[in-house]
C-alpha positions as CSV (number, residue, x, y, z in Angstrom):
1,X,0.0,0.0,0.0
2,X,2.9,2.3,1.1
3,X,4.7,1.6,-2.4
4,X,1.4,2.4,-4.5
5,X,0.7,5.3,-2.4
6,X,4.8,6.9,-3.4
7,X,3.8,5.8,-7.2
8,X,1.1,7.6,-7.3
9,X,2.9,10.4,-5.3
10,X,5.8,10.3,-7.5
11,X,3.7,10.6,-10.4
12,X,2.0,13.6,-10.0
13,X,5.2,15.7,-8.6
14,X,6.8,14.5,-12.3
15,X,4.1,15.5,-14.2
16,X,3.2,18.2,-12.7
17,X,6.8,19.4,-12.4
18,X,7.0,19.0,-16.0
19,X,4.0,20.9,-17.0
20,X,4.6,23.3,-14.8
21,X,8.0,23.9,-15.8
22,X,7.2,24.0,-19.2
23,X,4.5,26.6,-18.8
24,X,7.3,28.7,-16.8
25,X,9.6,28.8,-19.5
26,X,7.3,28.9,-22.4
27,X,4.7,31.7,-20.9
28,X,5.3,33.6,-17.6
29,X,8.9,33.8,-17.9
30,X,8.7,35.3,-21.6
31,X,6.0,37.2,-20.3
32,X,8.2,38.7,-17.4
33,X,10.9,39.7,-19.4
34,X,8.6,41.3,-22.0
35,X,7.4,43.7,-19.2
36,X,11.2,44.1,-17.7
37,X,12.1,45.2,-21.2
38,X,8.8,47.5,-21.7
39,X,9.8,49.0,-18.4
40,X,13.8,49.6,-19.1
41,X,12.5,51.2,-22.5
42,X,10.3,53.4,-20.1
43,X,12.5,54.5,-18.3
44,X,15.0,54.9,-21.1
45,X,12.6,57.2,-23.3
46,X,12.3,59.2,-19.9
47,X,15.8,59.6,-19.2
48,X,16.0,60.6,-23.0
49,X,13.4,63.1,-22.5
50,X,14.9,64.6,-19.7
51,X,18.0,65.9,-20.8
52,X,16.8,66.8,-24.3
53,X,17.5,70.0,-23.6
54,X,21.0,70.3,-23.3
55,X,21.8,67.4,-25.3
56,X,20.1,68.3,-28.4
57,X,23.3,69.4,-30.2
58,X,24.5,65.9,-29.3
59,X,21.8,63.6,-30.3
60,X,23.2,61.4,-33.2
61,X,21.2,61.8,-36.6
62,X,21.4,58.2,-36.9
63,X,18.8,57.6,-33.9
64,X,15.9,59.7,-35.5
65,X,14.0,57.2,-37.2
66,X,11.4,57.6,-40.0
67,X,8.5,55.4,-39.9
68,X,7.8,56.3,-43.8
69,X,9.6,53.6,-45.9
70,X,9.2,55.4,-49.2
71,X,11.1,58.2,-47.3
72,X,13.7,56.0,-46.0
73,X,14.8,54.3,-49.4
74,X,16.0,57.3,-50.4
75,X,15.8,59.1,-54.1
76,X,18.9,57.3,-54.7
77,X,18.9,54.6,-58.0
78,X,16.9,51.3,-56.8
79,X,16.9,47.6,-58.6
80,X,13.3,46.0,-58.0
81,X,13.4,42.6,-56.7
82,X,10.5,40.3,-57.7
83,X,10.7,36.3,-57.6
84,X,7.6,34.0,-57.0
85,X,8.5,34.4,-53.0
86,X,10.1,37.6,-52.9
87,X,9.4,41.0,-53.5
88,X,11.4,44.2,-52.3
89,X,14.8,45.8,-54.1
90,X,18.2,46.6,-53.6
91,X,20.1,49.8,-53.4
92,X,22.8,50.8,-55.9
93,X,24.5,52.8,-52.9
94,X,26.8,50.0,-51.6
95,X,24.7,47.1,-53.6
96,X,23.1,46.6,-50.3
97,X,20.0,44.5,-49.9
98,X,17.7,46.0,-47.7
99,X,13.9,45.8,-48.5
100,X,12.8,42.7,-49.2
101,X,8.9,41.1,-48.2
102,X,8.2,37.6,-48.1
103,X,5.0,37.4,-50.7
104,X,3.7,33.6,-49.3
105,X,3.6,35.1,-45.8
106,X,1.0,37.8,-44.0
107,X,1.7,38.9,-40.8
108,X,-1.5,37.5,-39.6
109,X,-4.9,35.7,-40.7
110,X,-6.6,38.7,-42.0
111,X,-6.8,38.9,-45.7
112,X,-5.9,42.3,-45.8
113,X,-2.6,41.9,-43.7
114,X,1.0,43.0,-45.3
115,X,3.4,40.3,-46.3
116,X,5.8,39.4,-43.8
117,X,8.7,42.3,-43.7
118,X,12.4,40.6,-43.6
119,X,14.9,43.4,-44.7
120,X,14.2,46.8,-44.1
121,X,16.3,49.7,-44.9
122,X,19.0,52.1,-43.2
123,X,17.3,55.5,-41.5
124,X,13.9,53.2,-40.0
125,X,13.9,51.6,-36.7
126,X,15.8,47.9,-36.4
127,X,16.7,48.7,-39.7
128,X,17.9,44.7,-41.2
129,X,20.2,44.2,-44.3
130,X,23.0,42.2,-46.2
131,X,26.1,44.1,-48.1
132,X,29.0,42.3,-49.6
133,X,32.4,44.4,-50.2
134,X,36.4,43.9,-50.3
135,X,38.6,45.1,-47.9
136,X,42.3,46.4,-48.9
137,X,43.5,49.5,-46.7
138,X,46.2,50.0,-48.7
139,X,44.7,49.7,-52.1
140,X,44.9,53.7,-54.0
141,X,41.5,54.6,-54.8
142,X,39.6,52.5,-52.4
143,X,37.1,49.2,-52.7
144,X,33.6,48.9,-52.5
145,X,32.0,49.6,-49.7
146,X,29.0,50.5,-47.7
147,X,28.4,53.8,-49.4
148,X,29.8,52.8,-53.2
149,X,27.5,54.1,-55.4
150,X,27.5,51.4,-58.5
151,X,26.1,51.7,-61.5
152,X,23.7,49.5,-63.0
153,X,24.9,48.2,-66.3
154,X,23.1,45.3,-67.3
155,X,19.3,44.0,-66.2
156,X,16.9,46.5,-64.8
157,X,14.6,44.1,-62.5
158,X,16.3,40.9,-60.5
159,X,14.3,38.1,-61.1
160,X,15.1,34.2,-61.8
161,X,15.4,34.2,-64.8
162,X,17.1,38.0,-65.1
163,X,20.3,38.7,-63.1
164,X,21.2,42.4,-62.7
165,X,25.0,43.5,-63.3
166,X,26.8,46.2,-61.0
167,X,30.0,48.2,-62.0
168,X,32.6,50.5,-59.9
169,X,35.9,51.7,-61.3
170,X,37.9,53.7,-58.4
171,X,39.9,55.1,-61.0
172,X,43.3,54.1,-59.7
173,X,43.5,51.2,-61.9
174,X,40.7,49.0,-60.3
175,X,37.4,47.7,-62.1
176,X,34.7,45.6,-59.8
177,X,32.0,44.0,-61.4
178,X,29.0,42.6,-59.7
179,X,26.2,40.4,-60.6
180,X,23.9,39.4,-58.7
181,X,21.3,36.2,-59.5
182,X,18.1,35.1,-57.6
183,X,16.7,31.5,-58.0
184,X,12.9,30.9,-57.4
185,X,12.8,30.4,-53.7
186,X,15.3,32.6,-51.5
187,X,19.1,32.0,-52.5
188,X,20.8,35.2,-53.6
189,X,24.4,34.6,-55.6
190,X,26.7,37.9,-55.4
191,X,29.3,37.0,-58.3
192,X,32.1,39.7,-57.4
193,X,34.9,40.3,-60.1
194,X,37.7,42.5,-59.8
195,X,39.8,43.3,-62.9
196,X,43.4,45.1,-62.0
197,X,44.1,47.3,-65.2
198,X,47.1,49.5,-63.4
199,X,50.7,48.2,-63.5
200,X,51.1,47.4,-59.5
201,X,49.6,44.6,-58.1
202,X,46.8,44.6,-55.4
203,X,46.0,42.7,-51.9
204,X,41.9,43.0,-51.2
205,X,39.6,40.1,-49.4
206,X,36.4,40.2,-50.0
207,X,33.3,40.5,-47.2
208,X,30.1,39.5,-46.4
209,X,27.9,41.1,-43.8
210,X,23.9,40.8,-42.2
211,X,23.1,43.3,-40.1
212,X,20.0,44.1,-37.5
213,X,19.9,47.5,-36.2
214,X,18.6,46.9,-32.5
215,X,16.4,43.9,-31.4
216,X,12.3,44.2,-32.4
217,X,10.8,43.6,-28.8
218,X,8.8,40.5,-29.4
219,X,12.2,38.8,-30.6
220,X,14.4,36.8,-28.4
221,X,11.9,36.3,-25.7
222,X,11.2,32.3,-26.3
223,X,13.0,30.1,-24.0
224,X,12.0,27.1,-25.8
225,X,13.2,28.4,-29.0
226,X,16.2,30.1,-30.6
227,X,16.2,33.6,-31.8
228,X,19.7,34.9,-32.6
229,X,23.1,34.7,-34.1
230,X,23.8,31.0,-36.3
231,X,26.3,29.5,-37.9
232,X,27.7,26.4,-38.8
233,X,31.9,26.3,-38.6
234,X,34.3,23.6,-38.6
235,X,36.6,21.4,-41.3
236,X,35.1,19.1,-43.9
237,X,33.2,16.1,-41.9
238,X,33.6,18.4,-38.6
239,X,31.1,20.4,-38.9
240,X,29.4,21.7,-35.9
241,X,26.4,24.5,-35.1
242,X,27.2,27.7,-33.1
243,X,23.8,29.4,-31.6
244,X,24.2,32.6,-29.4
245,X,20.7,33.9,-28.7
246,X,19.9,37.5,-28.3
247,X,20.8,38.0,-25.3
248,X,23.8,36.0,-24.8
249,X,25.0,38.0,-28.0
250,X,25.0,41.3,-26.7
251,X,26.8,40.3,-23.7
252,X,29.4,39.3,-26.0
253,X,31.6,41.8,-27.5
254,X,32.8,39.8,-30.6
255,X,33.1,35.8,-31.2
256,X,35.2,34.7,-34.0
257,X,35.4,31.5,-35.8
258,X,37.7,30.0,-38.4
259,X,36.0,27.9,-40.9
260,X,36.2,26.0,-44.1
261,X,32.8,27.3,-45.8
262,X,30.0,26.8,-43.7
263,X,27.5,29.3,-43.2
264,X,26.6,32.1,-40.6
265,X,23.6,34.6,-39.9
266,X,20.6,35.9,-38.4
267,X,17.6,33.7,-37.3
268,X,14.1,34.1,-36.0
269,X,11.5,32.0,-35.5
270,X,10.5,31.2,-38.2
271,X,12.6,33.4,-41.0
272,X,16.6,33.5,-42.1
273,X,19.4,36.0,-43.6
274,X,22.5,33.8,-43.7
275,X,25.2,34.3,-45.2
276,X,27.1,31.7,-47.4
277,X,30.8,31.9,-48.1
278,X,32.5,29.4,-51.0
279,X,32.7,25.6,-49.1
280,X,36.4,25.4,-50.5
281,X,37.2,28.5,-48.9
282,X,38.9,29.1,-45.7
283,X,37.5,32.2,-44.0
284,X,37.2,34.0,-40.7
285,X,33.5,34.3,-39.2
286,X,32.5,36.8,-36.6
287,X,29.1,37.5,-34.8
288,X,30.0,41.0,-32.8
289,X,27.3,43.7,-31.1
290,X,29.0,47.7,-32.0
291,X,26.5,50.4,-30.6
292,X,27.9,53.2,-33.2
293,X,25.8,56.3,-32.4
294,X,23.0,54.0,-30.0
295,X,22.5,51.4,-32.9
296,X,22.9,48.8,-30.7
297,X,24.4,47.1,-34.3
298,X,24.3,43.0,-34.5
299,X,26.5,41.5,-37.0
300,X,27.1,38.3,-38.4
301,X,30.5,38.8,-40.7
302,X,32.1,36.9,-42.9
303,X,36.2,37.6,-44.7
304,X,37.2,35.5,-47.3
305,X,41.1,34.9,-48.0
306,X,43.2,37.6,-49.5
307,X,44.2,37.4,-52.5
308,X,46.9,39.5,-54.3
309,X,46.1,40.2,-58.0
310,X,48.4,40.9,-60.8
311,X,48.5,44.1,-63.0
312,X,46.3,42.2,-66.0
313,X,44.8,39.7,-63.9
314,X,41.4,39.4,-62.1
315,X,39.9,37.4,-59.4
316,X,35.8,36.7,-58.7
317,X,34.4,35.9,-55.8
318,X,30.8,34.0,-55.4
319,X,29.1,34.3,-52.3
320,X,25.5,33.7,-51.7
321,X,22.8,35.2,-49.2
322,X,19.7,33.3,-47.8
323,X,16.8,35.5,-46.9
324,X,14.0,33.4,-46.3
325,X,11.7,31.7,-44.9
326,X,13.0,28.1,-42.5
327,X,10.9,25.9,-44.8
328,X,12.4,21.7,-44.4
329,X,12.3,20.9,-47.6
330,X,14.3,24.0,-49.0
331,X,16.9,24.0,-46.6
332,X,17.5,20.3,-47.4
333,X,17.3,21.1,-50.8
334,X,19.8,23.4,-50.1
335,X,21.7,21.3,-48.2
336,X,22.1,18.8,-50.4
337,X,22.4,21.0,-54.0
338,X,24.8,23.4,-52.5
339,X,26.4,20.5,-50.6
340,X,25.9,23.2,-47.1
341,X,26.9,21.3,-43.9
342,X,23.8,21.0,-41.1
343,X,21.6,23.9,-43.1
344,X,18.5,22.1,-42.1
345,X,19.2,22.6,-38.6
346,X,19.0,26.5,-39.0
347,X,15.1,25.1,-37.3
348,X,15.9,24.6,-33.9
349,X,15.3,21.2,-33.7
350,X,16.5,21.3,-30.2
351,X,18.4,18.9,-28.3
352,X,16.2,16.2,-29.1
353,X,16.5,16.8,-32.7
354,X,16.3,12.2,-32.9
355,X,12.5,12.9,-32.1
356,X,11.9,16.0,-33.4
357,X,12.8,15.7,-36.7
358,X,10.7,12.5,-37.3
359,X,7.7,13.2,-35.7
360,X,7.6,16.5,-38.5
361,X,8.2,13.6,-40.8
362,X,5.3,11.6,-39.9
363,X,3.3,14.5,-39.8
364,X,4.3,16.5,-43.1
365,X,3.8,12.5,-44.6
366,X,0.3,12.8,-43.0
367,X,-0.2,16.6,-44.1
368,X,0.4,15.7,-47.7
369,X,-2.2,12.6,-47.5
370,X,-5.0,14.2,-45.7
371,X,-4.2,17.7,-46.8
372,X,-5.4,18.9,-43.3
373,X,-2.9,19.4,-40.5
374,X,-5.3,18.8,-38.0
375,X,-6.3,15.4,-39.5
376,X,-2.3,14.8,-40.3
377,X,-2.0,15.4,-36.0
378,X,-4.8,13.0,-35.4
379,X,-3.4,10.4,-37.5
380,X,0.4,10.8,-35.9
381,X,-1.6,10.1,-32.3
382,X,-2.9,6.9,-33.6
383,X,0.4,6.1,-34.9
384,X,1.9,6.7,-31.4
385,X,-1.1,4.5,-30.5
386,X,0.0,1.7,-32.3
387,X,3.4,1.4,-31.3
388,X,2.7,1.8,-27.6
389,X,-0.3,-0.8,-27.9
390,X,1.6,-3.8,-26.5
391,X,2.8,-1.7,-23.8
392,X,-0.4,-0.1,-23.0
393,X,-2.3,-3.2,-23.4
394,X,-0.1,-4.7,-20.5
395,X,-0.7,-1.5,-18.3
396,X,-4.6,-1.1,-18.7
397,X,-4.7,-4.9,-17.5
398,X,-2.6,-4.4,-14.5
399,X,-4.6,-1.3,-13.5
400,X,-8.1,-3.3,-13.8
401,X,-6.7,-6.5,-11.6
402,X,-5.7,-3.9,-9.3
403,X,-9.2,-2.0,-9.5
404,X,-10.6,-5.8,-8.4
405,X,-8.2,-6.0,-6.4
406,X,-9.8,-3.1,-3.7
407,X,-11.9,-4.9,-1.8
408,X,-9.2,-7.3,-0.9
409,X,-6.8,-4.0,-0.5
410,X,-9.3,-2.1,2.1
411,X,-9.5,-5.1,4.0
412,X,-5.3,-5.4,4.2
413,X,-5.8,-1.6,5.5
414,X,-8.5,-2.8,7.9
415,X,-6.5,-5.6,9.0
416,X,-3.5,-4.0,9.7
417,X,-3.7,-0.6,9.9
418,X,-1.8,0.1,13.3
419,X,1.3,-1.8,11.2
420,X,2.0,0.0,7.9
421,X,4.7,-2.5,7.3
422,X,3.0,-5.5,7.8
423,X,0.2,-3.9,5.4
424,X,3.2,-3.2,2.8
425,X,4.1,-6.7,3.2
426,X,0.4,-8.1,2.7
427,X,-0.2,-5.6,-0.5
428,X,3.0,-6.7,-2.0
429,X,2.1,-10.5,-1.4
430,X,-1.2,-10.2,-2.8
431,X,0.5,-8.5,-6.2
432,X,2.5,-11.5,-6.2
433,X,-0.1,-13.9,-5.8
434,X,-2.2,-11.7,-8.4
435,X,0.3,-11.6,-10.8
436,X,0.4,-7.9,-10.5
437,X,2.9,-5.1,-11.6
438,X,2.0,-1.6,-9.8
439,X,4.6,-0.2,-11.6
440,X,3.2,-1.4,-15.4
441,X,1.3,2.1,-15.0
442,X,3.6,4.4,-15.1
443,X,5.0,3.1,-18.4
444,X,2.9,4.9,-21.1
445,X,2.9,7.8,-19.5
446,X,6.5,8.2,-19.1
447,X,7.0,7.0,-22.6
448,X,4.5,9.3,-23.7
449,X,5.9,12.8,-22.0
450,X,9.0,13.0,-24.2
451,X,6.7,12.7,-27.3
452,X,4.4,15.2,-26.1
453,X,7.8,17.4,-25.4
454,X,9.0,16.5,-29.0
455,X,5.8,17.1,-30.7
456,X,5.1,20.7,-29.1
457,X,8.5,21.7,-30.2
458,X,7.8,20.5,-33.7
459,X,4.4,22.9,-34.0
460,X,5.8,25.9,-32.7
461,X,9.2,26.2,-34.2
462,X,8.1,24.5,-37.6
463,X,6.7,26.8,-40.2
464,X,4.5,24.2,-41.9
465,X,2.5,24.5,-39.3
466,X,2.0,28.4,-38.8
467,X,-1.4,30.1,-40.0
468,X,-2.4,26.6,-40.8
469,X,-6.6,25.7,-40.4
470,X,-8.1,22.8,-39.0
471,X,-12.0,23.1,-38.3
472,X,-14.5,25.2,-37.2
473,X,-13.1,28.0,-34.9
474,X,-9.4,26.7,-35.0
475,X,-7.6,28.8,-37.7
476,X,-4.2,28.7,-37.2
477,X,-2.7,25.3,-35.4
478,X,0.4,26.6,-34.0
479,X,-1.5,29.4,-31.9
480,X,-3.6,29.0,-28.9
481,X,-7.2,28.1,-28.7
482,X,-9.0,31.7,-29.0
483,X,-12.3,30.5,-27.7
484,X,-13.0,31.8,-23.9
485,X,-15.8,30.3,-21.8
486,X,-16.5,33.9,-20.1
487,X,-18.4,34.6,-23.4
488,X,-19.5,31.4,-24.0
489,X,-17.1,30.5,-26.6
490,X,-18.4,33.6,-28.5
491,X,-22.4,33.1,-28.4
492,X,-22.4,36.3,-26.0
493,X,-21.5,39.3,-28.2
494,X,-19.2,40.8,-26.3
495,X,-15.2,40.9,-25.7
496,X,-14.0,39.6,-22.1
497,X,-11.3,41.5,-22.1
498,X,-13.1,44.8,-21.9
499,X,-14.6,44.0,-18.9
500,X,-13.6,46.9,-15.8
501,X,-11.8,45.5,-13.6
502,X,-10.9,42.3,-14.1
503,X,-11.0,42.3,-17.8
504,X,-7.1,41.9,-18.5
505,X,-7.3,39.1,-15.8
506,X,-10.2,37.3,-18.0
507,X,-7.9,38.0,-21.2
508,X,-4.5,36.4,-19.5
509,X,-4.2,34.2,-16.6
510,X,-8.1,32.9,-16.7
511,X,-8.3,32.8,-20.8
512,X,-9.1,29.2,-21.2
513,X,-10.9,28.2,-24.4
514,X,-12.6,25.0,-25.5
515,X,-10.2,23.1,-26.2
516,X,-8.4,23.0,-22.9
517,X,-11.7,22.6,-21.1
518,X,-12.0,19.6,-23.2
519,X,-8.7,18.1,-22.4
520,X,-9.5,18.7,-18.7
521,X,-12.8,16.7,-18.8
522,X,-10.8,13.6,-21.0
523,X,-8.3,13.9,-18.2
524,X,-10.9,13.5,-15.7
525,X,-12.4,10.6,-17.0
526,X,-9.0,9.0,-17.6
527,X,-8.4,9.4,-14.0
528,X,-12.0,8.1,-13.1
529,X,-11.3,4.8,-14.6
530,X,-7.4,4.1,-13.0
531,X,-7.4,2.0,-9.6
532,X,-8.7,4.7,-6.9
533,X,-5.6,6.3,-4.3
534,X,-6.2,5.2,-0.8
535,X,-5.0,8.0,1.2
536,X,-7.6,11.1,1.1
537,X,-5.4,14.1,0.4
538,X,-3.9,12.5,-2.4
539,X,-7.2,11.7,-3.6
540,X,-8.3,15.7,-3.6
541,X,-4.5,16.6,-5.1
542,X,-5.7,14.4,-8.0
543,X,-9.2,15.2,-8.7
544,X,-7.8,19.2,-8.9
545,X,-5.0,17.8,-11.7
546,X,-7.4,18.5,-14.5
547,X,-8.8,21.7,-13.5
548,X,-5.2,22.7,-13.0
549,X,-3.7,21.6,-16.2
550,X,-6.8,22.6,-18.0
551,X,-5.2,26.3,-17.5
552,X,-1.8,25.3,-17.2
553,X,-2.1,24.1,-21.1
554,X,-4.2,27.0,-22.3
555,X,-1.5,29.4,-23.6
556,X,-0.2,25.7,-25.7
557,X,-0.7,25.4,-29.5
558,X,-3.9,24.2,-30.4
559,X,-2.4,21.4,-32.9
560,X,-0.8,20.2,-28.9
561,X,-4.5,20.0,-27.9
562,X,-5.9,18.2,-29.9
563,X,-3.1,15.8,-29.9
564,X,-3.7,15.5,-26.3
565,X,-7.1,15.4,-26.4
566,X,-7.0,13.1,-28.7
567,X,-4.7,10.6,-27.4
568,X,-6.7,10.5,-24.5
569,X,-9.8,9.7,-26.0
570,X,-7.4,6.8,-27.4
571,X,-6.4,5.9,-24.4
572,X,-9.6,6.1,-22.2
573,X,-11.6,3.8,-25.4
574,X,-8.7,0.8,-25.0
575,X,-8.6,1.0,-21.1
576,X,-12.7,0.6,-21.0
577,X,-12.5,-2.4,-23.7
578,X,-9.7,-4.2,-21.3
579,X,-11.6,-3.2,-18.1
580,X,-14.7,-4.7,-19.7
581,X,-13.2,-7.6,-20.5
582,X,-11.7,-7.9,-16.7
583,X,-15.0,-7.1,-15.2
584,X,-13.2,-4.2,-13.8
585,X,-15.9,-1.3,-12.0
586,X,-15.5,1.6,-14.6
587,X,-17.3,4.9,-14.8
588,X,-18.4,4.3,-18.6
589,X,-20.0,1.0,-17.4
590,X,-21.6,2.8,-13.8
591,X,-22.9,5.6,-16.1
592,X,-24.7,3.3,-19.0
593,X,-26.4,1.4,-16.3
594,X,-27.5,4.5,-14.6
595,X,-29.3,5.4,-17.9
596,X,-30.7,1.7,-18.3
597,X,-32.0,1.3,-14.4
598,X,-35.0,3.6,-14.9
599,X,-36.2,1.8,-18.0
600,X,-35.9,-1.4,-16.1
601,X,-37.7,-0.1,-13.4
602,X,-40.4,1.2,-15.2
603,X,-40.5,-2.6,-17.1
């Protein structure tokens, strides 16, 4: 009794510590910091204001932002981009690429909502961009840099199947050419050439550079997830990934690799500027945070080897630049085209990247089948289903010969309730004689946890799954379940959150929508139907579980939901057929006879 009693104990402080923990790091935490930073900014924009007045003279230009991006392209010479994903341009002043929009992306569900924004230009708050140059100090007449302004000499609109071509003389002998190629999805190729018609030779090494101008506040903020600087460095069959979130970043003040190729860059959740030096090349890779003027700058950088060219003689230089969206089947086309070590893993996979990866699998598999995500979750639960049959099948039966077993178990406690250890001793005999395993429980649940732990990472780091539909009031999978019960799940016409008072409280901590109050009920019956827990306050501990987790899981993905809503509908329809069969007391079986005993009555 005294060993069932710790199982059961042990249980819930797992799971709960689990759930609980995940819900710290995935909601309040983020949620903490979020009002930590709102408050620094606070108290930044006040200290600003404050001495305005004798530091006006000081201010740098650079930290007056305009919100107008018309006005902050500039009148200066543009090259429109437009490619079946991508649409934006690139300045002719330093060939920099710095407005670009992600056409198959809106910033939310509405249809009228802007494509998703992933470069934006110099002069705009968190201004975003890529630039590729040489270096040579010593070189008369200079190399191209940020502020070159090339001259557009071939193409007039970049597109797939129409590269553009960029010239610069610095009139000391030097000639740069640049063209610049897009394919279909988002892989930029910067072919730099550099002709040396003087009569000296010259030593340049060519750059690459993607650069975020101060962090966007609802960045970074994820601890499940990683939002920073990437890159993959090492030797040819060596190769391993470098992640430095936000945070960490900042903190350092540069961090400098060596690399045969490899790749390096900026990462969000879901989108990707990486850069992409040649894989035979050996090159230096830094990620550094400069604060020139209060830009709080973040770069990823990338120098190619030097290379000294004869008077006569020219050199080129191909580089390429990902700005994209994290799709799995481009980066591992990319991967595998471009022969680019570990691209794929620019997703965080996470650390359990051997579950991860093929559970998305399964479900993409499923997605292209059914053509439904939902539907493609539902069939990966009954796939999980399968292969933990044998296993469940084995627990379910222990759990109803210990449910017949109570009767006999009350009488142990009875018997020998002034000695707990003699009532340990009888329990554990009469498993033995039974043919019992308390512990046989615990298994599918504990196999179960690192699947559920695998499968939320998949749907919300995963773009397949974003702004994806499955029915009726669920529009998008890989947010939370809208629906609130304080308005009836929208059949009162009114908005919770605008309630005095208490109306943020309804709107945070209390939301809870359908679909959690639908997992707390299957959890309930679940419990209902395992062997009941002798000792009384563990009894109450457990019949609040559902109600608990019920808001504990609100703030998850709905595609998690219905997963685990799902599988425990699974679960709860095999435990009543095996409890059936054993004759076992269930609450499915109390309630049917409940509804037949008046009709016999009345007979």
């Amino acid at each position: 009794m005294k060993n069932e009693n710790s199982r059961n104990t042990i249980i819930f402080i797992v799971a709960s510590a689990l759930i609980l923990g995940l819900y710290w790091f995935t909601v309040l935490r983020p949620q903490a910091e979020v009002r930590r930073a709102n408050q620094l900014a606070a108290a930044e924009q006040q200290s600003e204001a404050a001495s305005d007045a004798s530091n006006t003279a000081l201010r740098p230009e650079s930290a007056i932002f305009v919100t107008d991006r018309t006005q902050a392209l500039g009148a200066g010479a543009r090259v429109p981009i437009q490619t079946p994903t991508l649409r934006g341009s690139l300045s002719l002043q330093g060939g920099r690429i710095d407005d670009l929009f992600l056409v198959r992306y809106r910033e939310t569900l509405d249809a009228d909502s802007p494509p998703v924004e992933l470069f934006r230009p110099q002069g705009m708050e968190h201004a975003y961009f890529a630039q590729f140059g040489w270096t040579g100090p010593n070189v008369a007449g200079g190399v191209p840099g940020p502020n070159t302004p090339w001259r557009l000499t071939a193409g007039s609109t970049l597109t797939p199947t129409s590269p553009v071509t960029l010239t610069w003389d610095n009139g000391q002998g030097l000639r740069f050419t640049r063209v610049i190629a897009i394919d279909d999805q988002y892989m930029f190729t910067v072919a730099d050439t550099v002709q040396n018609l003087g009569t000296q030779p010259m030593t340049i090494a060519p750059y690459g550079s993607v650069q975020r101008q101060g962090v966007p506040a609802d960045l970074g903020k994820q601890m499940i997830l990683h939002e920073g600087a990437i890159g993959v460095f090492g030797q040819p069959g060596r190769y391993a990934t470098d992640q430095y979130k936000y945070k960490d970043w900042q903190g350092k003040a540069r961090i400098q690799e060596t690399s045969t190729g490899g790749w390096l860059g900026i990462t969000d959740k879901y989108w990707m500027a990486a850069l992409i030096p040649p894989q035979t090349e050996q090159v230096s890779a830094e990620f550094r945070v400069r604060d020139p003027d209060g830009a709080n700058q973040h770069e990823a950088n990338v120098l190619g080897a030097t290379r000294t060219i004869q008077p006569g003689a020219s050199v080129t230089e191909t580089q390429r630049l990902f700005a994209g969206a994290k799709r799995n089947e481009i980066l591992k086309g990319y991967e595998q085209d471009l022969n680019l070590p570990r691209f794929v893993y620019a997703i965080d996979w996470g650390m359990f990247w051997f579950l991860t990866r093929p559970i998305f699998m399964v479900v993409e598999f499923f997605f292209q089948l059914l053509g439904n995500f939902g539907l493609a979750i539902l069939a990966l639960t009954v796939l999980v289903k399968l292969l933990l049959f044998p296993l469940a099948n084995k627990s379910y039966e222990s759990m109803s010969k210990m449910r017949n077993l109570q009767p006999k178990m009350e009488e142990i406690k009875k018997k020998h309730g002034s000695d707990p250890q003699k009532q340990q001793q009888e329990t554990m005999a009469l498993y033995q004689r039974e043919k019992i395993n308390p512990v046989a429980g615990c298994l599918p649940i504990l196999v179960q946890i690192p699947i559920f732990f695998a499968l939320y990472k998949v749907l919300f780091v995963t773009i397949e799954m974003r702004h994806q539909p499955f029915f009726g009031w669920i529009r998008d999978l890989s947010a939370r379940d809208h629906s609130t019960i304080w308005n009836l799940f929208g059949l009162l016409p009114y908005d919770p959150a605008t309630v005095p008072l208490i109306g943020a409280f309804l709107n945070g901590p209390a939301h809870i929508g359908l679909l959690p109050i639908l997992y707390g009920i299957t959890m309930w019956l679940q419990q209902a139907m395992n062997p009941a827990v002798p000792d009384p306050m563990q009894r109450r501990i457990f019949a609040l579980m559902p109600v608990v987790l019920a808001f504990v899981l609100a703030p998850s993905p709905a595609g998690v939901l219905i997963y685990w809503v799902w599988s425990t509908i699974l679960s709860i329809l095999q435990q009543y057929i095996i409890m059936h069969r054993f004759g076992a007391e269930n609450p499915i079986d109390s309630f049917i006879a409940r509804l037949k005993s008046p009709k016999t009555k009345a007979a």
